[in-house]
C-alpha positions as CSV (number, residue, x, y, z in Angstrom):
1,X,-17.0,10.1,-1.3
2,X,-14.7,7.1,-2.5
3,X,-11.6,6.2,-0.5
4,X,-8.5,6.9,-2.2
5,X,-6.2,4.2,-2.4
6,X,-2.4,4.8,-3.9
7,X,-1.2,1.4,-5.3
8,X,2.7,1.0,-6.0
9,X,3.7,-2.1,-7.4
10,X,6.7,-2.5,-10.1
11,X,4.8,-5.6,-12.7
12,X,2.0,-3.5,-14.9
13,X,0.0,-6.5,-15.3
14,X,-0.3,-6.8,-11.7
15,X,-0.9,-3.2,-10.9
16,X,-3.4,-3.0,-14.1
17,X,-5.4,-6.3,-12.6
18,X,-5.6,-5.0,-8.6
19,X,-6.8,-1.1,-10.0
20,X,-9.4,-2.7,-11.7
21,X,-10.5,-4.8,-9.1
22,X,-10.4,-1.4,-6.3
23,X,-12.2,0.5,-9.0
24,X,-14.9,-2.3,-9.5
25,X,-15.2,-1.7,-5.2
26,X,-15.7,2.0,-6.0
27,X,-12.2,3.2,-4.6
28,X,-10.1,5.8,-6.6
29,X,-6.9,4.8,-7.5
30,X,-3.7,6.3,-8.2
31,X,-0.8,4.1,-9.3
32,X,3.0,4.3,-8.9
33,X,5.9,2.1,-10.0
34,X,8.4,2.8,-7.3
35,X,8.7,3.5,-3.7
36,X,10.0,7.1,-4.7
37,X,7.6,7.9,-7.1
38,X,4.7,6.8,-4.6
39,X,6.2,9.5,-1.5
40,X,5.8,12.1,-3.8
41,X,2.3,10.8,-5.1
42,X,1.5,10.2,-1.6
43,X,2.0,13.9,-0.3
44,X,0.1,15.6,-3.6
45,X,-2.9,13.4,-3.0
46,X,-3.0,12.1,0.3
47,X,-4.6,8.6,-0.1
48,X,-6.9,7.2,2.8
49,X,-4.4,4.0,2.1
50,X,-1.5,3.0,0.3
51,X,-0.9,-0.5,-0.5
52,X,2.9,-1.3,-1.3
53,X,5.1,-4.3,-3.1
54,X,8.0,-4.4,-1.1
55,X,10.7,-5.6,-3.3
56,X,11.1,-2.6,-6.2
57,X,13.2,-0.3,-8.0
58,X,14.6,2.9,-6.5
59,X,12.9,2.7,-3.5
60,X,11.9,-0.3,-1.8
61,X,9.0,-1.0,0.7
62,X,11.0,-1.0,3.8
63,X,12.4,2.0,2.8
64,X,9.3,4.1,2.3
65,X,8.2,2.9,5.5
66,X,11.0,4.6,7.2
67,X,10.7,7.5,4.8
68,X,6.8,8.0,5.6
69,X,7.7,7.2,9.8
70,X,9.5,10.7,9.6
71,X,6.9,12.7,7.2
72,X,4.3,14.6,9.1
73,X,2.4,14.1,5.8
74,X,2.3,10.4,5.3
75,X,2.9,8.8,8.9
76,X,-1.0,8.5,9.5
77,X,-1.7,6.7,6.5
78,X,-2.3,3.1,6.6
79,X,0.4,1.2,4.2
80,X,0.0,-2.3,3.3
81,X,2.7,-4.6,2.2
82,X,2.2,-6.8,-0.7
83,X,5.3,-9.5,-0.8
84,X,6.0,-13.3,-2.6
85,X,7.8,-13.6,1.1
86,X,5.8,-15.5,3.6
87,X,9.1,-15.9,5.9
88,X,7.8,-14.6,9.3
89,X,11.3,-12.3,9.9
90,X,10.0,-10.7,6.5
91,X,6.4,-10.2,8.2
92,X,7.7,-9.2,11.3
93,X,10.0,-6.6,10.0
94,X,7.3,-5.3,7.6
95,X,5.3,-4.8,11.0
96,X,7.9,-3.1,13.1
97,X,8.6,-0.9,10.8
98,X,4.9,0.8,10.3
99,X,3.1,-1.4,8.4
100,X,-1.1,-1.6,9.0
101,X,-1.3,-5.2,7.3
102,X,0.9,-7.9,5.1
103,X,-0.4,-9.7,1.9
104,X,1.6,-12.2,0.1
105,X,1.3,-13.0,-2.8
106,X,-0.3,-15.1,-4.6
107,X,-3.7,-13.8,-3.1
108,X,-7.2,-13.7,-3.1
109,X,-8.7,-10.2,-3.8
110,X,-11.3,-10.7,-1.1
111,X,-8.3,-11.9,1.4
112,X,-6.5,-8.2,0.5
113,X,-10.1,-6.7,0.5
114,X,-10.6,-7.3,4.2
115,X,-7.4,-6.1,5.0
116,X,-8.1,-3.2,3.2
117,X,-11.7,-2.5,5.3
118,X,-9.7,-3.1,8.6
119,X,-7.1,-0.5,7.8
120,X,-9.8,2.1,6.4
121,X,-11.7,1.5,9.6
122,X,-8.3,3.8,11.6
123,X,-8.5,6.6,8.9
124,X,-11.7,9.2,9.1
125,X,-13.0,9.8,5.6
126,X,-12.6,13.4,4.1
């Protein structure tokens, strides 16, 4: 069975151009624009992964990582951070508050790729 990723990034091209390079590595993906609109898609599927932008609308990245800390739902599932920040306080923070990995962006696929194997490797598949 695929691994189910839930992407949530705020720019369609960039959201359109990462789901088609997860589908092209057989993962299913379900897309969201905001860090609100991703909780809830988060609890209705239950993604092996999520993989976040952290500066959005509504609700940002930090924030759902606090949000999902206190869910019994969604605080076992891996979240990487996708950020244009490369400050190491931004890193650090992304860290301490939960998250499995940090990308910034610009980025190679294969560079968010193996990120992505070494977070799957902590989750069991269904």
């Amino acid at each position: 069975m695929n691994r189910k990723i839930l992407l949530i990034e705020d720019k369609p091209g960039l959201s359109e151009t990462l789901k088609s390079l997860l589908e092209l590595h057989r993962y299913d993906v379900i897309t969201a624009v905001n860090g609100d609109e991703g909780a809830r898609l988060a609890r209705s599927h239950r993604p092996d992964l999520i993989i976040s932008d952290i500066y959005m609308p509504v609700l940002n990245g930090y924030d759902m990582l606090e949000l999902f800390k206190k869910d019994e739902q969604l605080k076992h599932i891996p979240v990487i951070m996708l950020s244009a920040k490369t400050e190491i306080d931004e890193i650090n923070l992304a860290m301490k508050k939960g998250a499995a990995g940090y990308v910034t962006k610009p980025f190679l696929f294969k560079n968010l790729h193996a990120v992505i194997r070494k977070a799957l490797k902590s989750v069991p598949s269904h």
